[in-house]
C-alpha positions in Angstrom: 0.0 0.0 0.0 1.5 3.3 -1.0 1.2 6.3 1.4 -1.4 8.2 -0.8 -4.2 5.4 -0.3 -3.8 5.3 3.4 -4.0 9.0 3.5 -7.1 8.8 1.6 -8.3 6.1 3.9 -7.6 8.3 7.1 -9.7 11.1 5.6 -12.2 9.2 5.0 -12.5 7.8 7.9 -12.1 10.7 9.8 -15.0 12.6 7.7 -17.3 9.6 7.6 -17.0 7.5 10.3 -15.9 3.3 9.9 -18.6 2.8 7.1 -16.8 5.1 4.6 -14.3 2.3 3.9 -16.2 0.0 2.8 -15.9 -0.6 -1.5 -18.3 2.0 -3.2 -19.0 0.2 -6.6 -20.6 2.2 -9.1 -23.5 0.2 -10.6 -22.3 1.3 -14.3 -24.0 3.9 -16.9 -27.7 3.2 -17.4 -29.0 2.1 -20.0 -29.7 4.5 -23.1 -32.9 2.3 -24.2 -35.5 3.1 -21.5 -37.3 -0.5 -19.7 -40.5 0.1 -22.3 -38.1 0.7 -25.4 -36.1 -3.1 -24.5 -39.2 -4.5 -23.9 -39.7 -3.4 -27.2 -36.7 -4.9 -28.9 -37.6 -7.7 -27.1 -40.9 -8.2 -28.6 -38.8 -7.6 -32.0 -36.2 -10.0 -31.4 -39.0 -13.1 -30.5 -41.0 -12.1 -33.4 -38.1 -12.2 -35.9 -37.4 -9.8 -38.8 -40.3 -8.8 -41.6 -38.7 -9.8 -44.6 -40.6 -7.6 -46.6 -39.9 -4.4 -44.6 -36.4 -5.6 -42.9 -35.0 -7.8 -45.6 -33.5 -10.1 -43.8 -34.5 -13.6 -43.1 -32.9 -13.9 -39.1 -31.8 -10.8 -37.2 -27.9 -10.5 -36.2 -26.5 -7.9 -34.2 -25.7 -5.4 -37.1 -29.4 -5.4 -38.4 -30.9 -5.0 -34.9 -28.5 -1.7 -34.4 -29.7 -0.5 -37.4 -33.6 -0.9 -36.0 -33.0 0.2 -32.9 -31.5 3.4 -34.6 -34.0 3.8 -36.6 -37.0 3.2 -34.0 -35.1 5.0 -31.3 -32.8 7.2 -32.5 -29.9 5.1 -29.9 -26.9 4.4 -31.6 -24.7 1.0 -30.0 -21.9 -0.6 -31.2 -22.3 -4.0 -32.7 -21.1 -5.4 -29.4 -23.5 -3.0 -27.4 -26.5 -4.8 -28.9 -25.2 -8.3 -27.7 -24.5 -7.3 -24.3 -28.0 -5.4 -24.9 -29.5 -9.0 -25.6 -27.7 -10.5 -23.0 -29.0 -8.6 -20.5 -32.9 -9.5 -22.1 -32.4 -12.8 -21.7 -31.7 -14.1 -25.1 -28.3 -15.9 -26.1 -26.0 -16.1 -29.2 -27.7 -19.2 -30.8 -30.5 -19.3 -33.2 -32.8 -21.6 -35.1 -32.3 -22.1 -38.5 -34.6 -19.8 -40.5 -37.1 -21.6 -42.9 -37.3 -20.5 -46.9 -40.8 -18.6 -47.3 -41.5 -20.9 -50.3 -40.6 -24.1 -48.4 -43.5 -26.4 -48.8 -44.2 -29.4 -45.6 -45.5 -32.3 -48.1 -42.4 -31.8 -50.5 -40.2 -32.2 -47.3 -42.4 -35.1 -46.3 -42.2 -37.1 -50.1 -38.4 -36.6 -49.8 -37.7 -38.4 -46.9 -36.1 -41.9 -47.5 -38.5 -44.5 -46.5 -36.3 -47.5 -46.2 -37.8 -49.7 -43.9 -36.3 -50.6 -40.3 -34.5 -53.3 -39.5 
């Protein structure tokens, strides 16, 4: 310990009382999205991407800064956005998106039907 912190620590203590030395964590900057706007880009993220209007067929990180400039006039950094969806609740893995034209009984006829053994 060098002499500056334990002078700190005296004044401290001496202004304050025993309590003043114990860690004062900040809790962080808050949030630029307010709790209704991520509840927003929740809703947006479990719904998935228009393809018509967002034309994309699965969001990623770069596509949901450019919404969430567009909606809310916030920008993040690509990185900001995962930590952003992170903190929502979701994580880095998604389903595989389906084709729009994929058709169920062309999927079915496919199949190999080779029977069990």
């Amino acid at each position: 310990m060098d002499r500056q912190t334990l002078r700190d620590w005296v004044h401290r203590f001496n202004e304050h009382g025993p309590n003043s030395l114990k860690d004062n964590w900040s809790k962080g900057k808050p949030s630029r999205l307010s709790a209704e706007q991520q509840a927003e880009v929740a809703e947006l993220v479990e719904t998935g991407p228009d393809r018509a209007a967002h034309s994309v067929v699965r969001w990623r990180r770069v596509d949901l800064q450019r919404v969430i400039a567009e909606r809310f006039g916030v920008v993040y950094h690509e990185r900001t956005v995962g930590k952003l969806l992170k903190a929502l609740g979701f994580s880095h893995i998604s389903a595989r998106p389906r084709h729009p034209g994929q058709d169920a009984r062309t999927i079915e006829a496919f199949k190999k039907t080779s029977p069990r053994r």
